[in-house]
N, C-alpha and C positions, 0 to 999 in steps of 0.2 A: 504494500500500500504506500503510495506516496506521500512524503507530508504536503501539509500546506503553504505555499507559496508566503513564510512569513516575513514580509519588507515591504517598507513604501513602494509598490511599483512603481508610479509615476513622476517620484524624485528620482527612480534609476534614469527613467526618460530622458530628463534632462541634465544626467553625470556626465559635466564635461572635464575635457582629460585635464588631468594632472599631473605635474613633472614628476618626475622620479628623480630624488634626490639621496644619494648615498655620501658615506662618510670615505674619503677618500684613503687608499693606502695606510696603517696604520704599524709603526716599529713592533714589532711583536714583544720588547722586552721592556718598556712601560707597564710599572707598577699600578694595582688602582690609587687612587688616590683617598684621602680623609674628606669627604662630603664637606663644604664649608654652612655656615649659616646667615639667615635670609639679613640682608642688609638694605632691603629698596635699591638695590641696584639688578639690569636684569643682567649680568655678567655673574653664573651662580655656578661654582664649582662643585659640579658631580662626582659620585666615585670614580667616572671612567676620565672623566674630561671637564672642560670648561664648555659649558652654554654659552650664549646670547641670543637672548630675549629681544623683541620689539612690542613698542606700542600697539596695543586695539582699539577696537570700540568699548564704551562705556567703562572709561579708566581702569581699562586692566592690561597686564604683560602676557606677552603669549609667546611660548619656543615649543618650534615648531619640527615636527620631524626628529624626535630625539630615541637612537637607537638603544632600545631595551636588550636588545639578545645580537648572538652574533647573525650572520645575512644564512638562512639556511639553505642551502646548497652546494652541490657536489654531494660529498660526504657527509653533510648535516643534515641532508633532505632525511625526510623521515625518521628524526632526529629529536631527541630530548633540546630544548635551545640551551645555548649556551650564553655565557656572559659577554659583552661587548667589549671588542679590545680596547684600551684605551689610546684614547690621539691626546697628541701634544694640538699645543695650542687654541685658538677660541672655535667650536664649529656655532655659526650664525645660519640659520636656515631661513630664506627665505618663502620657502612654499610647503606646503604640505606633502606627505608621502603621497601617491599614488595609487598604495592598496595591493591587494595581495593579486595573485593570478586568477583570472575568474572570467567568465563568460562577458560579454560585452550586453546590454540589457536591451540594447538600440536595434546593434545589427547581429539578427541569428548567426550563431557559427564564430564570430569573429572575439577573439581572445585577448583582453590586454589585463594591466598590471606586469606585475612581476614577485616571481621570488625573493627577492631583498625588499621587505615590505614591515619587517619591526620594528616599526617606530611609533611612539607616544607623543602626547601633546599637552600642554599644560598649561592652563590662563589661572592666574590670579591677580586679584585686587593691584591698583599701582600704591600700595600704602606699605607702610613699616609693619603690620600686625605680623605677627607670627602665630603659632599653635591653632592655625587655621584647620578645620574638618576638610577631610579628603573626599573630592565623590567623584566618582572613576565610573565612564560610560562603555558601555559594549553595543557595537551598532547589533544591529538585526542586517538578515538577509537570507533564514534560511540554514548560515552555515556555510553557503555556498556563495557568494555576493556581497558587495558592500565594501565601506570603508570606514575609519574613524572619523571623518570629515568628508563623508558623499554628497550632505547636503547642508547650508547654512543653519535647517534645525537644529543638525547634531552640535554646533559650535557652544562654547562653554562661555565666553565671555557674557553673555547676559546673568548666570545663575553664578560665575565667580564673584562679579558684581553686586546685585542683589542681593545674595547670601551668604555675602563673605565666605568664601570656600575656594578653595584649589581645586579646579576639575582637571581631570586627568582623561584626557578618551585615548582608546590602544587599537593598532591594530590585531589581527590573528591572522595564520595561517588558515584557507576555506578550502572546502570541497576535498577532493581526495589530497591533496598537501595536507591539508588541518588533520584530515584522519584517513587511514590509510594503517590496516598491519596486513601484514601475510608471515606464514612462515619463515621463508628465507629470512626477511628484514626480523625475526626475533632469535633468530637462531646466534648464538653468542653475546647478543646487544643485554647491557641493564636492564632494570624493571622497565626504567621510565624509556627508556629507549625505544624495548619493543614493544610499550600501550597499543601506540596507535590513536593516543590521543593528543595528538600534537599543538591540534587549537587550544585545544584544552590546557595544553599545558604551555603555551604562550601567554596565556592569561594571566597563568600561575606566576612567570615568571614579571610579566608585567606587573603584577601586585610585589613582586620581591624588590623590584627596583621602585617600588613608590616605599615598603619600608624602608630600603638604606637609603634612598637619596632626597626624599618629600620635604625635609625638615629645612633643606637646604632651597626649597621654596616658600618656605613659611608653612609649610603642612606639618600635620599633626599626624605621624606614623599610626598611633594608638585609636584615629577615630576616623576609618577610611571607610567609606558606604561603599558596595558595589550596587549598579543599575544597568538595566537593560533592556532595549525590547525587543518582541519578537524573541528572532533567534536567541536577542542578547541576554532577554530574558530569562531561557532556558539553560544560556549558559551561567547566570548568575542561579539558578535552582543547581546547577552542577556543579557549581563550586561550596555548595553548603554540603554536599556529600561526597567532596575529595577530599583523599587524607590528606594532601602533599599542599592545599591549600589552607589547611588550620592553622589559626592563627594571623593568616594576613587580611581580614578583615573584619568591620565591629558591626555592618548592618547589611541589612541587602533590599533592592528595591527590583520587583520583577514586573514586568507592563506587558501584558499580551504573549506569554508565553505558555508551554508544557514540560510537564515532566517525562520524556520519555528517552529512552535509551537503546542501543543494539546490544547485539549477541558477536563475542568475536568470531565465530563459525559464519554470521551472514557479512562481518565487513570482511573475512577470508574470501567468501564467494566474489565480493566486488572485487576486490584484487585481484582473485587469479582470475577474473574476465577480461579485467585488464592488462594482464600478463598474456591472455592469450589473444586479444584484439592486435595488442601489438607486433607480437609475433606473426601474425597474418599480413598485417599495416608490411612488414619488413620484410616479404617472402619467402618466408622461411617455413611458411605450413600453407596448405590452400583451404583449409576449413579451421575452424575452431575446435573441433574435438581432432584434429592432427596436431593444431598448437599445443595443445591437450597435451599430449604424447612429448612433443618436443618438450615443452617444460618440464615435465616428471623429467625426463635423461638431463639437467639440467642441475649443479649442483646448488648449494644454498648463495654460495660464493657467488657462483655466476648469475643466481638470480640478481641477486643484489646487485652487483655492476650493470647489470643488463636494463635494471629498470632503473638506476641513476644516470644511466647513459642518455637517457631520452629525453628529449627536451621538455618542456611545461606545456607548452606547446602540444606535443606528440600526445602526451598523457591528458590533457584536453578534451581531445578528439576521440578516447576511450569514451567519454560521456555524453549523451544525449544532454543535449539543453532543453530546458522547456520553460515554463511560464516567467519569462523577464532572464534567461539567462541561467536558470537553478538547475542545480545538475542533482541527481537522484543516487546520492551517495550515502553511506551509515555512516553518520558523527554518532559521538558520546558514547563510546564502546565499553562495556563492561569488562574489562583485563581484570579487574581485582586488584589492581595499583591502582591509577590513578581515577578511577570510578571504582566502582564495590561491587565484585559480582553480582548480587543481588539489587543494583542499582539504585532506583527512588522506591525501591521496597522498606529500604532502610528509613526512611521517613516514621515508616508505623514498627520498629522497634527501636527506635531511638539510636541506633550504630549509626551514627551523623556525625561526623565532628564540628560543623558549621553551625552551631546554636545560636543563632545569631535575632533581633529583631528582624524581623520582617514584609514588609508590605506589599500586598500582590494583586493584582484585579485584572479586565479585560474592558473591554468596551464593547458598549453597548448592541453595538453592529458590525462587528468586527468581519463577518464575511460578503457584505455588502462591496468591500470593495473588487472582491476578486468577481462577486458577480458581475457586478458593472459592465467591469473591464472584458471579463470574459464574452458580455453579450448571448449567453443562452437562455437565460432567460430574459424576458425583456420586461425593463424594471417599471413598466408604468399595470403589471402584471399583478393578480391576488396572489398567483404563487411567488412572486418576487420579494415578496413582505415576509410573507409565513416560513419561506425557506431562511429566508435572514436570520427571523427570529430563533426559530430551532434549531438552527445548527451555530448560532451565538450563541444559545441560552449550553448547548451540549460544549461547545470551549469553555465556557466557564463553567459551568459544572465539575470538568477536567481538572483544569489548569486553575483554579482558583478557592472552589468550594469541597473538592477531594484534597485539595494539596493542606488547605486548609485546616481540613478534618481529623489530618492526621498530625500534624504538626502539633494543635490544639489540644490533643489525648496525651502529650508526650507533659509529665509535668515538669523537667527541665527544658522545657525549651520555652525562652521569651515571645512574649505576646506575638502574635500577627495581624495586624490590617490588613483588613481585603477592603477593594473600592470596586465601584462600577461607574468609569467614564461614559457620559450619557450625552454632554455637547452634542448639538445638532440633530440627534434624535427625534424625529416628531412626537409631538405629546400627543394625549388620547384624545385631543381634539384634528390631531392631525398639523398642527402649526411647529414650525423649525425653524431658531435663530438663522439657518442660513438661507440665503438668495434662493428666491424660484422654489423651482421642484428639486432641489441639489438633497435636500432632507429626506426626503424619497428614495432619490437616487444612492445616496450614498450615506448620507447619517453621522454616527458617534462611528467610525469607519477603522480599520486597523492601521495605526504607527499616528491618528488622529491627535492623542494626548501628547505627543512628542514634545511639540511648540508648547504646549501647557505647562507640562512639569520642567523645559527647562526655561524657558520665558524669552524664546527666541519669537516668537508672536509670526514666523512664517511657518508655509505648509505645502509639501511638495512642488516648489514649481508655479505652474499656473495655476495650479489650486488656489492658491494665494487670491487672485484676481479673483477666484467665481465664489470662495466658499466666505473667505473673511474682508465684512463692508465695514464701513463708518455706522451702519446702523447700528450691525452687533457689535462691535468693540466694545461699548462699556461692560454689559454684560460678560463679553469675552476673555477681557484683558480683569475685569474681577476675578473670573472663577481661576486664572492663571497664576493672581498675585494668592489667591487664597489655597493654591494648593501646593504654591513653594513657599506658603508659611507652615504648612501641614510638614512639607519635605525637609524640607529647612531644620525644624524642631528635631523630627525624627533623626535626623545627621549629627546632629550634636548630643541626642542623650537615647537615642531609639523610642521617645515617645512622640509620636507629632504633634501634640497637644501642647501649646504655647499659652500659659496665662494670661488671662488678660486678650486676647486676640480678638474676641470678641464672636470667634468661627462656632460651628458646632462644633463639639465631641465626636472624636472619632476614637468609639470603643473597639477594642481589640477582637477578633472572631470569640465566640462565647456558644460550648457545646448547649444541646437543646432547643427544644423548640421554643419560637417567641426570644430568644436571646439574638443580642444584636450578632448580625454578622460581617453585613459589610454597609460601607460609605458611600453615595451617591454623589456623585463630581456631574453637576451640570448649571446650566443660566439659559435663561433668557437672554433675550436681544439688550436687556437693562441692569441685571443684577444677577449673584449666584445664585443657582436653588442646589443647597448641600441638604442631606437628611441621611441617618441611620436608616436601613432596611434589616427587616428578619427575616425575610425570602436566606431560604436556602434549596440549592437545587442537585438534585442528583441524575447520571443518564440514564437511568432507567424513570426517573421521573418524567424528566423529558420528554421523552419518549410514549409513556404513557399519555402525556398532555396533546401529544400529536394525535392519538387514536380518541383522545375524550371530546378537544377541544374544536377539531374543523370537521366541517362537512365536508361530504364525498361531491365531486370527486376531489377537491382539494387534498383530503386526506390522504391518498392514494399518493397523489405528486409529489408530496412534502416526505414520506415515509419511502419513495424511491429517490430522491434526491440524495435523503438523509443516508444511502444505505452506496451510493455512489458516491460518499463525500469522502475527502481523500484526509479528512481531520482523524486523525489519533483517536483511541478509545481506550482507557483506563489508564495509568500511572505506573509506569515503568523503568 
């Protein structure tokens, strides 16, 4: 089953290219160095090297492109990352990295990024404060797509500003770079070597260079929130259940994510497809069950050179693209290092080590957009609503109200928030802050809350133009200040609950029935409307609601829709 296409498609749209900037040639016998501390200067001495900083918007510093791990390739590919060598001298980056290797979103087929794609980014405040809170972004894309800077949403200087905070966004390795084992590539290599979870543990290592070197920005090692949506989202649920990541973080923030995870025996299968596509690609077999054959006489050694030999490129073209570019690869592999055999099972016996606060939701409409876009159904359609609704209501269910549930039962583990982004959603009169029929069409949409929670106030692209007016702004730009007061709080003590603020309460998920569970994030065209709900939903309720609630034949369409939908079912 394939997942679901999780990322802005239509900021992919308009991802225009970006340079690729690497750290040149560097002496191999440079020591790291002692981290210096934050002095309002943006010339800030890291353990590998010396930064320079430039000015942003809304008085803050931003360095740009700063190499966390060494460049992985050649012999690093598929590789545990390593530490950055250290350069002499100042590196000043002028442009952002460019992003990992990945399908292109625009034109089918065609490939860009690159392999040397580790680099972080970091805006803070232009003042003297130090022991600032750390909140470090993971884009979304699937897994397979994306960047730390795709789109001006993801940028951090509005919520450094604001919120006084160092934000941090990282790249990862995607798609079969990010995860990728087979046999050969484990045979002699470390634990972490041969996971196979390489994104995974780019993270890891991106959180190790904001401990040793954050303070040297004016961050506070000790109070770093991870956040993320979509994909990123799922990757921030993964890091609350790897051992290799305890301890480098104090919160976690998840926006439109799941918890699910592979089997190392199916990301084996995608390998050795791609061990035998390529051997086809190179004429060296004429069918795939002959490459079959050649591979087995093949020793583990040779596999390994044989598939580091191949460009990013070549390994590319091993994968089907499909919706914006996503390539249909198994991330988050259960090895039993760096995830837990047992995967997000561990959730419901407490073998976690990421006990951390944290706050999880979806929105309101979150499959509206792929319908849209997809054009099967056509959305001025009764089935275009009811499909929306039920196979939203079944992602959160998932992704929000299960993960929830279990977290909840566990009594060492800190509170959880759950919210439901609702913006633009039509109310039960059928009226939607935004333009036209756009409320219809597309709604409280997936990667929608982005602009919200960081207070970048844009939205993929020409979205911008159709979805956010002069009319709704008040109302808009409220519910955005009101829930990076919520975020804000949370970052600094793991309660979002600010005295005095004047917001609702937002209680923590609360077992039983009639107990709050989650927080409603929406406005009018004028002001917020936040409220506690007690709705809690399960998929078998769901699901049940489909057979109670519509008439035939609507119910028939919604219950094959449901049964064709490429979303994840239960927690794994």
């Amino acid at each position: 089953m394939r997942r679901p296409a999780l990322f802005p498609p239509l900021a992919l749209l308009l991802l225009s290219a970006a340079l690729l900037v690497s750290c040149a040639g560097t002496p191999p016998d440079i020591p790291p160095y002692e981290p210096g501390h934050w002095d309002g200067s943006p010339v800030v001495q890291t353990r590998f090297g010396v930064v320079r900083g430039e000015e942003d918007s809304d008085q803050t510093w931003v360095w740009k492109a700063i190499p966390f791990a060494q460049p992985p390739v050649g012999e690093l590919r598929w590789r545990a990352p390593r530490d950055p060598a250290p350069w002499a001298g100042v590196r000043a980056q002028g442009s952002f990295n460019g992003g990992c290797t990945q399908y292109s979103p625009v034109v089918r087929g065609s490939v860009h990024g690159s392999e040397d794609c580790l680099y972080l980014n970091v805006w803070r405040p232009r003042t003297g404060d130090t022991g600032l809170p750390v909140y470090v972004w993971i884009h979304g894309g699937g897994n397979s797509i994306g960047s730390s800077t795709m789109v001006p949403d993801y940028y951090g200087n509005r919520l450094a500003s604001l919120s006084r905070m160092v934000f941090v966004s990282v790249n990862y390795r995607l798609g079969p770079f990010g995860w990728f084992t087979h046999p050969a590539l484990r045979d002699g290599a470390s634990a972490e070597d041969a996971s196979g979870n390489y994104g995974t543990l780019d993270i890891i290592q991106s959180l190790k260079w904001i401990r040793d070197n954050i303070e040297a920005f004016g961050g506070d090692p000790r109070c770093v929130t991870i956040s993320g949506e979509s994909a990123g989202a799922f990757d921030v649920l993964s890091m609350m259940i790897s051992p290799p990541a305890r301890g480098l973080f104090h919160r976690a923030i998840s926006q439109s994510g799941y918890a699910r995870t592979h089997a190392v025996d199916e990301a084996d299968g995608k390998a050795d497809a791609t061990l035998r596509q390529l051997i086809v690609a190179d004429g060296k077999a004429r069918s795939l069950d002959d490459a079959g054959l050649a591979a087995a006489r093949m020793s583990p050694a040779e596999v390994r050179a044989y598939l580091r030999s191949k460009s990013d490129r070549q390994i590319m073209r091993c994968y089907g693209s499909w919706m914006m570019g996503m390539t249909d690869n198994a991330d988050l592999i259960r090895d039993g290092v760096v995830l837990p055999s047992a995967g997000f099972d561990v959730l419901s016996t407490g073998e976690y080590p990421g006990k951390v606060p944290l706050i999880v939701g979806t929105n309101k409409e979150e499959v509206k957009l792929f319908q849209f876009f997809s054009g099967v159904i056509p959305w001025r359609s009764e089935l275009y609503a009811a499909a929306a609704k039920y196979s939203s209501e079944l992602w959160k269910a998932d992704s929000v109200d299960e993960i929830s549930r279990r977290l909840a039962s566990r009594p060492d583990q800190p509170p959880v928030y759950a919210y439901q982004f609702a913006w633009g959603s039509p109310d039960v009169s059928g009226k939607s802050p935004m333009p036209g029929n756009w409320g219809r069409r597309l709604g409280a949409f997936h990667s929608l809350e982005i602009p919200f929670f960081l207070g970048t106030d844009t939205v993929n692209g020409v979205m911008q133009v159709l979805l956010f007016s002069g009319r709704n702004a008040p109302g808009r730009k409220a519910l955005s200040a009101a829930i990076m007061d919520y975020t804000t709080r949370f970052a600094r003590t793991g309660d979002p609950n600010r005295p005095g603020s004047g917001l609702p309460a937002w209680d923590p998920w609360t077992p039983g029935a009639g107990a709050p569970k989650y927080l409603v994030l929406d406005a009018t065209s004028e002001e917020p409307v936040i409220a506690m709900s007690t709705v809690e939903l399960t998929t078998d309720g769901v699901r049940a609601s489909v057979e109670t609630d519509l008439p035939e034949p609507l119910r028939t369409q919604v219950r094959e829709h449901l049964e064709k939908s490429t979303m994840p079912s239960g927690v794994r």
